[in-house]
C-alpha positions in Angstrom: 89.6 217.4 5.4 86.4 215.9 6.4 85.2 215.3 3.4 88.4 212.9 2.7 88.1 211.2 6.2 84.6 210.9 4.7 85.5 209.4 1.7 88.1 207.0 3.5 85.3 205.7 5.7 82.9 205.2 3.2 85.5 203.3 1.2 86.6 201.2 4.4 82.2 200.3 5.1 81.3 199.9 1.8 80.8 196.7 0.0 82.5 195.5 -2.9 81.1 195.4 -6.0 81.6 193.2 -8.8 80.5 194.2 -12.5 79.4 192.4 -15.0 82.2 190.9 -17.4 82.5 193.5 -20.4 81.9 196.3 -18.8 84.1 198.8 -18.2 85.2 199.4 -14.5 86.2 202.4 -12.9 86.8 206.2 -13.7 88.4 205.9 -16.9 85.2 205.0 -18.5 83.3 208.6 -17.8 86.1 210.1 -19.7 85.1 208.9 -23.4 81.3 209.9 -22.5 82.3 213.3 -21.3 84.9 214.0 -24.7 81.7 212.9 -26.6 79.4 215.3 -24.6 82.0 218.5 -24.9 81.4 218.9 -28.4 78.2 218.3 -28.9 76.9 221.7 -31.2 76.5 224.3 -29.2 77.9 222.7 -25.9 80.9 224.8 -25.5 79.6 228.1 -26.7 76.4 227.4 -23.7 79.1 226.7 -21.3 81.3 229.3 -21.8 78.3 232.0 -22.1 77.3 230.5 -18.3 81.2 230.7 -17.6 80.9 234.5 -18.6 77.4 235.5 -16.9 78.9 234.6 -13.7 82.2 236.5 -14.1 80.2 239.1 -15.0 77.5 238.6 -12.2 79.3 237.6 -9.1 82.3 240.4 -9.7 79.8 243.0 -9.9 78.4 242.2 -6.7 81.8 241.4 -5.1 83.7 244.1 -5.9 80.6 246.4 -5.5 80.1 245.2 -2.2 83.8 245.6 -0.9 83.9 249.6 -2.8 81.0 250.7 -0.5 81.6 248.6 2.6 85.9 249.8 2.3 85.5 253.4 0.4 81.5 254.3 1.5 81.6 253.2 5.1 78.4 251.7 4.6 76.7 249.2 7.0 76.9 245.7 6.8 73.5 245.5 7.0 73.0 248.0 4.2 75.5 246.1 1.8 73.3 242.9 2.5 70.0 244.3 1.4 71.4 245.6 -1.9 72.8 242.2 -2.7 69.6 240.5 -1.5 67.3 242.5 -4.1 68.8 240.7 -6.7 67.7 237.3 -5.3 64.5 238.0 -4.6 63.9 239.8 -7.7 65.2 236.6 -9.5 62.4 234.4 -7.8 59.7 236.3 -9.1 61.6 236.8 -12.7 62.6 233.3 -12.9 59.0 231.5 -13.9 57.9 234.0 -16.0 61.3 234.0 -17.9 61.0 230.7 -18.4 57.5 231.1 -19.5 58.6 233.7 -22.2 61.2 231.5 -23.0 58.8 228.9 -24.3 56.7 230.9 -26.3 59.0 233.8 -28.0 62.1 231.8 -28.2 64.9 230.9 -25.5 67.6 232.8 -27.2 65.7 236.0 -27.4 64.9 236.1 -23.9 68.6 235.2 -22.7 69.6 238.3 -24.8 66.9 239.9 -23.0 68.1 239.6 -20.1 71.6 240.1 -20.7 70.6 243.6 -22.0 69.0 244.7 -18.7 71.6 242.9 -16.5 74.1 245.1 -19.0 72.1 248.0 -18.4 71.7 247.7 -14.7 75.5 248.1 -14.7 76.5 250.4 -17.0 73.9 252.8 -14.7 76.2 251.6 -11.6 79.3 252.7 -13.6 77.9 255.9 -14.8 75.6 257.4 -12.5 76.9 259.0 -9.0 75.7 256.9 -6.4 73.1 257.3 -3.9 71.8 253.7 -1.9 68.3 254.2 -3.3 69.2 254.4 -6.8 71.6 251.6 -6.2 68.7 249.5 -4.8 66.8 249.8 -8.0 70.0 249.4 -9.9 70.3 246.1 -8.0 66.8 245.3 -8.5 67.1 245.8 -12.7 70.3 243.5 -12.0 68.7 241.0 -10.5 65.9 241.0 -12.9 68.3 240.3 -15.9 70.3 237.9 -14.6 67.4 235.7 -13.7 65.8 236.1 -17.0 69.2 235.3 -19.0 70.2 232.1 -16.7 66.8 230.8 -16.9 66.5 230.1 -20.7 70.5 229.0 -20.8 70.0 226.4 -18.4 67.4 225.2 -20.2 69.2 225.4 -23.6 72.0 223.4 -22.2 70.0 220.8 -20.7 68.4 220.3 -24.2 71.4 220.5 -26.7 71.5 216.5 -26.2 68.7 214.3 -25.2 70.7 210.6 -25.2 73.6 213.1 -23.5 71.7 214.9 -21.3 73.4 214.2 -18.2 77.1 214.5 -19.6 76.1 217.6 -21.3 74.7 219.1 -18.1 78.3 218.1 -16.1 80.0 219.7 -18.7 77.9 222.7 -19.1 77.4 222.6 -14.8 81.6 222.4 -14.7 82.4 225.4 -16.5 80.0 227.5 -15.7 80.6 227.2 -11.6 84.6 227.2 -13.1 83.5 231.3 -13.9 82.2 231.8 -10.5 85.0 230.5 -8.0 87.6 232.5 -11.0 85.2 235.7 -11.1 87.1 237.7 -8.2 90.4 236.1 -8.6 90.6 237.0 -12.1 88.7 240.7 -11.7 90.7 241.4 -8.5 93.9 241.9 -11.2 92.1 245.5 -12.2 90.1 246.2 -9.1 93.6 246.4 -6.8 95.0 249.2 -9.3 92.0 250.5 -11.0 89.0 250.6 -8.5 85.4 249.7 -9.2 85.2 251.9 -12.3 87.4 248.9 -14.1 85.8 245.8 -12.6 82.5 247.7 -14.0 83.5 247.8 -17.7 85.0 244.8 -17.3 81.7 242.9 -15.8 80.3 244.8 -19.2 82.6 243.4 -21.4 82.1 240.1 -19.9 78.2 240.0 -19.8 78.6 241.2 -23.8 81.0 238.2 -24.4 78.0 235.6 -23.3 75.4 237.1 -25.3 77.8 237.0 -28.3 78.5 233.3 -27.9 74.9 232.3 -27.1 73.6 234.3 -30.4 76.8 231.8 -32.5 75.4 228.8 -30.5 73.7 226.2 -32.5 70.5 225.5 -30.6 67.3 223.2 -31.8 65.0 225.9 -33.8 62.4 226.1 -30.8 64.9 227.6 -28.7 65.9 230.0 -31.4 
């Protein structure tokens, strides 16, 4: 709501603004850019790899969170240190993924890192639980998701130069598209199923983005 009174008010103060004759006015004209941008090689297979990663990386951590918190009993305060390991883990991953990313190849590293994020949880699924072990198990996540979004972002940014910036909308749109969906769609098998489903399904879904990465036609120095 505010952001539409917002927008009303802004619309109401604003000047108008007249283009230049031959030039195209108005929204419509994004649209042909944008259609252009979408299949650019390689565009669609980035996005939905990033659209993937973050079912697979915000459902683990969702669902996770609500298992101990409803079926655990464990402390807020608890839950919100094991989720935080993975952030700072991913600051001190992040630069250093980025600088293997530049010298050994931007694919390998994103597989790389897909690996240990896919490791990190098939430990969570398969190993009984204590909080330390999960801490390191959050850590390891943490670790790989930083050093698979790192080298994606960057892949997408550079599919296009002249269409950097519609490429990076597209790419930026479907990817956030997988983390608003992520627990609507994963809450299907965690009401009936538990956490043990959500877990081979965050599995399955960090296994779908490397595939489509590793079929994604990239410029050879990200190879």
């Amino acid at each position: 709501a505010t952001s539409v009174v917002a927008g009303v008010l802004y619309g109401i103060s604003s000047e108008v603004t007249h283009r230049k004759k031959g030039k195209q006015a108005g929204l419509l004209a994004i649209f042909p850019i944008l259609r252009h941008a979408l299949f650019q090689p390689g565009v669609l297979y980035l996005s939905f790899s990033a659209f993937s990663l973050f079912i697979a990386y915000i459902g683990i951590m969702t669902f996770t969170a609500d298992h101990l918190k409803s079926n655990l009993s464990l402390a807020s305060d608890q839950i919100g240190a094991l989720l935080s390991v993975t952030g700072f883990s991913g600051i001190i991953v992040s630069p250093i993924a980025g600088f293997l990313g530049d010298h050994l190849g931007r694919r390998k590293v994103f597989l790389a890192g897909t690996a240990i994020a896919l490791l990190s949880i098939a430990l969570m699924a398969f190993v009984t639980y204590s909080y330390s072990t999960y801490l390191i198990f959050f850590l390891v996540l943490g670790t790989g998701a930083a050093t698979a979004w790192t080298p994606l972002n960057t892949m997408a940014v550079q599919v296009s130069v002249s269409l950097r910036k519609p490429v990076t909308s597209v790419y930026n749109a479907i990817k956030f598209t997988g983390y608003a969906l992520s627990p609507v769609i994963l809450s299907v098998i965690y009401s009936p199923f538990q956490l043990r489903a959500v877990q081979l399904g965050c599995m399955g879904a960090m296994m779908i983005s490397s595939f489509l990465v590793s079929r994604a036609k990239v410029q050879s120095n990200e190879a």
